[in-house]
N, C-alpha and C positions, 0 to 999 in steps of 0.2 A: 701511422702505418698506412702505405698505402698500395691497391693493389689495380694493375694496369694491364691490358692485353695487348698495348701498342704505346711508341716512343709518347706519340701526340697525348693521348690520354695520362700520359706519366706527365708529362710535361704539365699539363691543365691543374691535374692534382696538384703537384706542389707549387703551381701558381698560387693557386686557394690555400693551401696552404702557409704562403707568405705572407697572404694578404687575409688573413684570420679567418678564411669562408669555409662556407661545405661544397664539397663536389663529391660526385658518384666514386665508390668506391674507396672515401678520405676516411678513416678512424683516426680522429685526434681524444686521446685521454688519459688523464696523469692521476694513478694511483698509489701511494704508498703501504705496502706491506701486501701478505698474502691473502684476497678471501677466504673465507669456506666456499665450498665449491658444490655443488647440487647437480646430478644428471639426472632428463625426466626424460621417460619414452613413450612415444607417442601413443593412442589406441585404436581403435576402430575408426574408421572414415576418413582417416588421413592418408590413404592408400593413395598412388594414383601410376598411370602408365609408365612404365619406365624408370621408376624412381630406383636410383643405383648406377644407374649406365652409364653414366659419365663420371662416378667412381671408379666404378669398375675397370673402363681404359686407360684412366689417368693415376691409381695409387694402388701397384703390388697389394700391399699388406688389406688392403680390403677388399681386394679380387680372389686372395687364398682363402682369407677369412669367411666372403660367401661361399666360397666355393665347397668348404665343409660346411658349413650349414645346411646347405643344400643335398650335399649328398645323405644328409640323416633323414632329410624332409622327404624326399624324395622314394624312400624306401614306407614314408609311411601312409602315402596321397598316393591318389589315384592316376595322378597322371607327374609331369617334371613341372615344378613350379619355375623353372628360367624364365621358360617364353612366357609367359605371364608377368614375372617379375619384370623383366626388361622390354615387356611390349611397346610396340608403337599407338600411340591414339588413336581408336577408333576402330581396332581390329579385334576381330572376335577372342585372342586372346587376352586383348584389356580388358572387355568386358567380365568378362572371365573373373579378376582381379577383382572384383567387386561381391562376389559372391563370400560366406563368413569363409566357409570351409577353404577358402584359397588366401581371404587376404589376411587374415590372423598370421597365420605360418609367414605370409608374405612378409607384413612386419616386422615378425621375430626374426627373419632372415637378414634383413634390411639393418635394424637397429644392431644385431649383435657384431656385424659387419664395421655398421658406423664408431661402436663402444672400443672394438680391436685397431681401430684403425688412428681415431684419435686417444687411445692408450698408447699406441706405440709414437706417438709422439710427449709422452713421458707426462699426459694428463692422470689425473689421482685423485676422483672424487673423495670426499668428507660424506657423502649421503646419496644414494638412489634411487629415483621413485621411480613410480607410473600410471599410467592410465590407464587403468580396464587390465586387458590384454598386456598391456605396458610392462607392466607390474612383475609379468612373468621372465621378460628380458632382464629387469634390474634384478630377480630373484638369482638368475643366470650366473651373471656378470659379477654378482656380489658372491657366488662361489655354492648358492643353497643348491642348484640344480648342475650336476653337470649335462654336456651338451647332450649327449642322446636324450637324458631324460626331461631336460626341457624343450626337446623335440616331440618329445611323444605328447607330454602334456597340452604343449601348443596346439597340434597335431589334432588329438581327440578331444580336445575344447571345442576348435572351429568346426569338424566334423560333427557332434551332437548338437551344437547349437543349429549349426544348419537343417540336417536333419529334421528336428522341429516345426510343427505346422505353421506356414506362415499366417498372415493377419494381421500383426500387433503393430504395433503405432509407437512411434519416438517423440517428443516434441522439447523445443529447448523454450523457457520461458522466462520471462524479464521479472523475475519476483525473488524473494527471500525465500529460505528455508521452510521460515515459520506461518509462511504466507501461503506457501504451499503444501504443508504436510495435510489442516485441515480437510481442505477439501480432497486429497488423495485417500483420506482417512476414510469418506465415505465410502471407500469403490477399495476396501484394501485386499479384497480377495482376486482385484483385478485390476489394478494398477498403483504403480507405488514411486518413487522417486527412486530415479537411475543413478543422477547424479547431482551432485554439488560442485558445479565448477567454477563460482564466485559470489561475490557477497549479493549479486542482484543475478546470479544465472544458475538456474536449475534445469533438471533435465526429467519428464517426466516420462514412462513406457507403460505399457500394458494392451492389454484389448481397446481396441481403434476410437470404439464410442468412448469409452471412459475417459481415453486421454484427451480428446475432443472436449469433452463436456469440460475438462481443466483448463481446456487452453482456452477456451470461447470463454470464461470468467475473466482471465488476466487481457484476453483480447477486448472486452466490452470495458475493463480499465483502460484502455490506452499503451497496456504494455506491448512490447515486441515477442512476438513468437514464432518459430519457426519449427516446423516437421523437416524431421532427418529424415535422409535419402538411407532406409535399413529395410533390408529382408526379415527382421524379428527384432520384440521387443526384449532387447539386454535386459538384464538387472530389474528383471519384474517377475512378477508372481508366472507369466509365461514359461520361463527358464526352468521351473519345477520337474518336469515329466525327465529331465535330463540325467539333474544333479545326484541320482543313486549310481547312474555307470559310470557317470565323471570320477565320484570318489573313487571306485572302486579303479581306475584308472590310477589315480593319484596313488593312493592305497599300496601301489605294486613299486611305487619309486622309492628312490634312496636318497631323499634331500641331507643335507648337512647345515650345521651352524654357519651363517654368514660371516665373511671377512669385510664384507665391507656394513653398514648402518642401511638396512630400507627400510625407509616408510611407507605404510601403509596404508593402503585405498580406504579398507575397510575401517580404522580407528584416526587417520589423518595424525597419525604416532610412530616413533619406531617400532615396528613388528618386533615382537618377542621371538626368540629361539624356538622355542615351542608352536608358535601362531605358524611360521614358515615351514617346521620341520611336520605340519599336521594335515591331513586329508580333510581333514572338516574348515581348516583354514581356507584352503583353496577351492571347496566348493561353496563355501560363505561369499568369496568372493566372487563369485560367479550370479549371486541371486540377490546381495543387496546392494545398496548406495555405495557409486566410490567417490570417496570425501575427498576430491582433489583440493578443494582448497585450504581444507583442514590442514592437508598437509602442505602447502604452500604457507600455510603462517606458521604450522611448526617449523620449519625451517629457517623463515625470516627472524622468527623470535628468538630462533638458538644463532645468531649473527652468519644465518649464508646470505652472500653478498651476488654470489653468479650464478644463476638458474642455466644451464647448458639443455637446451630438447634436441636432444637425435630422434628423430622420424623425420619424413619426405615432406613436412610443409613447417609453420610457423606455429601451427593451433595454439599450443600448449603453450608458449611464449607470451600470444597474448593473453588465456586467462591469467598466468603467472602473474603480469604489467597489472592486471585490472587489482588482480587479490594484493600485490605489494601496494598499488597506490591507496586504497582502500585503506590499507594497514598503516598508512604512512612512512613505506618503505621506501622511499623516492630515491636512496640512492642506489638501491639492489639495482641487479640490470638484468634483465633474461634474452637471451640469442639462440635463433633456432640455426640448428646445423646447415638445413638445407631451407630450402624457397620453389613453391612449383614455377614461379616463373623466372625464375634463376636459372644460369648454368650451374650445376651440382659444382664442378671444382671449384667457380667464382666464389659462390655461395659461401660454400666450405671453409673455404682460404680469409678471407672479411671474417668469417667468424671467430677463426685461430688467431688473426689478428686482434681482434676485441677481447677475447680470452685474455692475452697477452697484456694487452695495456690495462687492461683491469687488472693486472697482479696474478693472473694465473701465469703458474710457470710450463714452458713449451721447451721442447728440444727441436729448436727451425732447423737442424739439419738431417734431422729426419722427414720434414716436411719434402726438403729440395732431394733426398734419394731418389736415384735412374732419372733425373731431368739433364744432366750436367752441367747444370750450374755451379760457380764456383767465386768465392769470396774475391772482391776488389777493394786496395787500400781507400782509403777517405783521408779526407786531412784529420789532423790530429787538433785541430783548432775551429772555433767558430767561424765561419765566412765572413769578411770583413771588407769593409771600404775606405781607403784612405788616399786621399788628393794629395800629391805634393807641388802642384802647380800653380801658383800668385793665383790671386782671385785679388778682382776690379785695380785692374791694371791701369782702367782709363780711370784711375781715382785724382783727390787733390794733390797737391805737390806734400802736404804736410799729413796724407792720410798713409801710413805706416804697411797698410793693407798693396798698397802699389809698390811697395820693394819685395812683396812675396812674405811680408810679415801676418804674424797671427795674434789676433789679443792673447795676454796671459793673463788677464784681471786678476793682479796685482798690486799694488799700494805704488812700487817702487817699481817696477820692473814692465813696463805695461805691455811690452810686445815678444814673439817668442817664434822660432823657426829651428825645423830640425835641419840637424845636420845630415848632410847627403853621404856622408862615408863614414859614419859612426855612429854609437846609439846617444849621442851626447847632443845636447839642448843650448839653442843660443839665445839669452835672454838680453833683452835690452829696451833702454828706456831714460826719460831724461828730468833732472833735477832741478828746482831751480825755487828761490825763497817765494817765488810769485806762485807757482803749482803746490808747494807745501813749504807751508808759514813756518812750519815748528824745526824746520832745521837752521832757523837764525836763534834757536834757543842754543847750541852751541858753537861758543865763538871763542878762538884765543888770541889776544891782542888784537878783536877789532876784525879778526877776518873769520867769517863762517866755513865751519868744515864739517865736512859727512860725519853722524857721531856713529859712536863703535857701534850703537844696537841698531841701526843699519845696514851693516855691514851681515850681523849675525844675521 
């Protein structure tokens, strides 16, 4: 498959394509049969300017789909989350987008958009997860929450988390689990382990010094460490002062038994009926470790083969890549929906493409809906090349090739030309006891003749 904004760029592509390359834009891949299919959604930090907006102009069914989202969010925030959702870089309403209380709701807005849009093109996860926040879209989508009251939840998640004295400290750290629980252990009334997002990435939060003091151990190893750009530490003993009005938030909703399978942050397992349909589930989730990668190998183990992440960048794809190769799942593939430095539809479109050739099934004519585009015949046969014109003309008088002839490597027959007005073959070639001895084995009175199993 390949996807092109101009003749020239069409053209290039299936150049590379004939001639076995990669060019921008090329998906070449041949799957047999259906995978399991996996949708993850993004969480915290993956927000950024704008992300939507070039859905939003280009595909109906995720411009309605924000559009109620929005209207629920909107009744519950202080202000309209649009201009923030679809801001331009660098304007006081991007910035804005950065804040929990805006960009939590943001995301949920975003993903559940992105979930309806490529549903309506006849996608049908096997499993749903997510990240943090994430979690609460797939809880959505899977049927646990309906929309108002995954509004509200969303909603007075990012609002108490906000609210929250800030100070606290993120830090993502090149180590194991077990490499880092110890010394978390020391400090565990004030800093704890956020997350687990791969077999050598952790995430650790709490009060600023403590997490400091964890990261300067893995930094005097040689490890890589990096502090998140966050207003308050997630998933740490910080998050406490909150989690009594959050439940009682949760407390007031009417979740239901999932229709579709989600795993969960908190066990890296399918969530039980009970775990989703429970108030203490969802504020659990708010104050301990989410075991993303737990659940990236439960999945791979139970044979998903296509990781799909809807949110505005790539994150989640690549811990996915890290935790499958890890696991030695080299042939899974994880594809993130969108790209910040992509055009959203380009993005999009490559991606349905790859879906596609990996064995997910698409309905492409719901893709090309309000473009007016419309289907052109193709030959019904492979592209082919066929000379009927002599070749080396300027040969010897006794080379066969200068009458417009073709070898037919043959015993008896050595040369071979089609016929120009029928589908019928002219075979010819010449005999003789000096080219093959074994026809003087039959003779009658003295004179050699063609025998019969020649003729057969």
């Amino acid at each position: 498959a390949l996807t092109a904004a101009d003749r020239d760029t069409a053209l290039a592509a299936l150049t590379a394509l004939a001639a076995g390359e990669d060019a921008p834009g090329l998906t070449v891949r041949r799957t047999r049969g259906r995978p399991k299919l996996a949708v993850l959604f993004s969480g915290q930090g993956s927000q950024r300017p704008g992300m939507g907006r070039g859905l939003y102009t280009r595909f109906p069914v995720f411009a309605r789909a924000l559009d109620e989202v929005l209207g629920h969010l909107d009744t519950l925030l202080d202000r309209p989350l649009r201009p923030l959702l679809l801001a331009e870089e660098g304007t006081a309403e991007a910035a804005l987008l950065d804040r929990t209380g805006y960009a939590q709701p943001a995301l949920f807005a975003l993903e559940v958009a992105l979930y309806r849009l490529v549903e309506s093109w006849g996608l049908a996860p096997d499993h749903v997860t997510g990240h943090s926040v994430g979690e609460i879209t797939a809880a959505h989508v899977a049927g646990v929450f309906s929309l108002a009251d995954a509004c509200t939840l969303v909603a007075a998640r990012g609002r108490l988390m906000e609210a929250l004295p800030e100070g606290g400290a993120m830090v993502s750290v090149e180590a194991t689990e077990d490499e880092v629980a110890p010394l978390v252990a020391e400090h565990a009334d004030r800093v704890s382990i956020a997350a687990v997002n791969g077999p050598s990435a952790v995430v650790v939060a709490g009060a600023a010094d403590a997490v400091d003091t964890v990261a300067a151990h893995f930094t005097a190893l040689g490890r890589r460490t990096r502090r998140l750009r966050v207003s308050h530490a997630f998933h740490s003993p910080l998050m406490e002062p909150m989690l009594a009005e959050f439940r009682e938030t949760v407390a007031g909703l009417s979740p239901q038994a999932p229709a579709l399978p989600v795993v969960s942050n908190l066990t890296g397992a399918p969530a039980t009926v009970g775990q989703l349909t429970s108030a203490d589930y969802w504020t659990d989730h708010v104050r301990h470790p989410v075991r993303f990668a737990d659940g990236v190998s439960w999945l791979a183990g139970h044979g998903t083969g296509v990781f799909l992440e809807l949110g505005p960048d790539g994150t989640l794809s690549a811990l996915t890549r890290a935790c499958l190769d890890a696991a030695g799942h080299e042939d899974a593939v994880a594809l993130p929906a969108l790209r910040k430095d992509r055009p959203e539809s380009t993005a999009l479109t490559e991606t349905a493409a790859g879906l596609y050739l990996h064995g997910v099934p698409l309905r492409w004519e719901r893709w090309f809906d309000g473009t007016g585009a419309r289907r052109t015949d193709l030959p019904t046969y492979p592209f082919q090349r066929h000379r009927y014109w002599p070749k080396g003309v300027t040969g010897t008088a006794g080379d066969v090739r200068a009458a417009g002839l073709g070898a037919a490597r043959h015993p008896l027959l050595a040369a071979a030309v089609t016929l120009a007005n029928s589908d019928g073959l002219l075979l010819t070639g010449r005999l003789s006891v000096r080219t093959h001895p074994w026809l003087a084995d039959h003779a009658v009175r003295g004179t050699v003749l063609l025998p019969g199993t020649a003729f057969l």
